[in-house]
N, C-alpha and C positions, 0 to 999 in steps of 0.2 A: 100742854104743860109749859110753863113760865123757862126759861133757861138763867138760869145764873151765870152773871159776869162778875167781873172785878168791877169797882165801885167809881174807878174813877172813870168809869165812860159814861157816868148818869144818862140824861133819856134822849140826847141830841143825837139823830138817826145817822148824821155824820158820823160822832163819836162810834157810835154800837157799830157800823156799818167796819169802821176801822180797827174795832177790836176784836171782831170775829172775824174779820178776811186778813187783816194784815200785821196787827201788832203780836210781836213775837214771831213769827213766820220765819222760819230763818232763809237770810238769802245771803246769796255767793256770788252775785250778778257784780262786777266790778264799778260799771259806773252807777248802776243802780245805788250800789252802796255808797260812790261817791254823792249822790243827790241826797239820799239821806243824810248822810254827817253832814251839809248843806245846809240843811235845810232845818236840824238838829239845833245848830246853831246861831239860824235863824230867827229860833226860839227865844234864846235865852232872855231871861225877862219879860216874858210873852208865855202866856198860856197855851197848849199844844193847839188848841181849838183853832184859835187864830189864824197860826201856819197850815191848819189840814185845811181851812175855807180857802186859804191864797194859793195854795198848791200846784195847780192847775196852772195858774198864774206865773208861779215861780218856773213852771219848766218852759213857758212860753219864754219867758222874759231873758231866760241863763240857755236859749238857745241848745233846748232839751237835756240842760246838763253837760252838754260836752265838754270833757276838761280841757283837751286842746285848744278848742275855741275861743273857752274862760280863762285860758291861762295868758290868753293875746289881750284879754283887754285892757283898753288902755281907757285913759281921765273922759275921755270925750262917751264911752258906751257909762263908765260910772257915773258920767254924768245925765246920761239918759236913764238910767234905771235908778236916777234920785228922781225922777219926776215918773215915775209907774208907779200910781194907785193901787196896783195888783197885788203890788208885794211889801216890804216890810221896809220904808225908806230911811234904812238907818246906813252913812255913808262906811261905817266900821264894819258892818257884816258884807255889805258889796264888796268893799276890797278884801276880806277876810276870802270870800268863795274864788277870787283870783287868786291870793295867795294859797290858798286850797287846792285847788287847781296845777299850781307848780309842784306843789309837793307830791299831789297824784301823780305826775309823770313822772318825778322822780321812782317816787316808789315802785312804779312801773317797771321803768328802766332798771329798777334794781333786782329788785324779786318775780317781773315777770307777773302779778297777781296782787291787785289792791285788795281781792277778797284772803288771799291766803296772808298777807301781810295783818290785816287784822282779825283774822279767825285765829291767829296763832296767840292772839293777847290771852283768850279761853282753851287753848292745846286744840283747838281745831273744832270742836263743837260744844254745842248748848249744856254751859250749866243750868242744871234743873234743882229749882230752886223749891223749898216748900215753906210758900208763905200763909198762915193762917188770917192776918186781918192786913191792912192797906200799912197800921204803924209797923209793922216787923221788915219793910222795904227800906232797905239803904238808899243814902242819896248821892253815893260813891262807892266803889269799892276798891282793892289791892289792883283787880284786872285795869279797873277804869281809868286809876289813878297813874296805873304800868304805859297804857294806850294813850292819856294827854301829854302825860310827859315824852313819849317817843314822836308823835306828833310834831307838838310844839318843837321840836329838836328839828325839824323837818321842815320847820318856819310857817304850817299852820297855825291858826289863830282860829279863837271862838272852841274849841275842843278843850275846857278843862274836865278833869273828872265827871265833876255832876253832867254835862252835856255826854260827855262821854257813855255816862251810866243810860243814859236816857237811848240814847243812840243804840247802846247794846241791847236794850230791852227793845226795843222797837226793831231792830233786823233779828232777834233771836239767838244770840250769843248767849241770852240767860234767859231762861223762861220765867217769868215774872208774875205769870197769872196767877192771882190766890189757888189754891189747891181745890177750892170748893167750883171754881169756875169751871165751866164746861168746856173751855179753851183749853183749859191745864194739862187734860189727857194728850191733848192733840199738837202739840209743841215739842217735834222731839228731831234731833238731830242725825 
């Protein structure tokens, strides 16, 4: 028997492979979520497809994500990671994941948990959401719009709403799987 997904992971075994193990999945993992909102951002303007093929690429190149590490760099590695083929050479999202980066540790330093600092934008877990076709998905919401604005305040960049929204959907803050999808039972916080 065929399993039904949501629509926008068509037939690319990437795509399926990422929507049955890992979109929606909710995670707590600190820097893991810092790589996400990364890489989130990454996106913007860019089809997700893109970023999940460079992926692998991107955690080579950002030195598996460490934000301590990204929060050091300076013009000479940005200038190295404009000539990496691997990843997405746009010079506004490299400095964007260093300024990312700073605002991680801040955040750190303050609350102790990048994951609870933004699990708190949803009161702490997954709204479950019951969407019947792909148009009844928002491309923003109150939470999303709540979480770029505290961000950006934070001196983040590349995190507006829409990024934001996309972000939440993707670590599981909102379950987003059409209702009809098989995923949809299994997303729960």
């Amino acid at each position: 028997m065929k399993k039904h997904r949501c629509a926008w992971c068509g037939t690319d075994p990437l795509y399926i492979k990422y929507h049955d193990e890992e979109w929606g999945v909710p995670v707590h993992d600190d820097q893991l979520l810092f790589a996400k909102l990364i890489l989130d951002g990454a996106q913007a303007g860019l089809s997700w497809i893109t970023i999940l093929r460079k992926r692998e690429n991107y955690w080579q190149a950002f030195d598996q994500f460490n934000p301590e590490i990204i929060a050091r760099y300076g013009e000479a590695k940005v200038a190295e990671l404009m000539q990496n083929a691997g990843i997405v050479r746009n010079r506004l999202k490299i400095q964007s994941a260093v300024k990312n980066a700073r605002g991680y540790l801040q955040i750190m330093e303050e609350y102790g948990s990048f994951s609870s600092y933004l699990w708190g934008f949803v009161g702490g877990s997954t709204i479950q959401n019951a969407w019947k076709t792909m148009d009844e998905l928002p491309a923003k919401t109150a939470e999303s719009t709540a979480m770029a604005k505290a961000l950006k305040k934070r001196g983040f960049s590349f995190v507006g709403p829409t990024i934001c929204y996309a972000f939440m959907q993707a670590v599981g803050m909102v379950n987003d799987h059409m209702i009809d999808c098989y995923r949809y039972n299994a997303i729960t916080d």
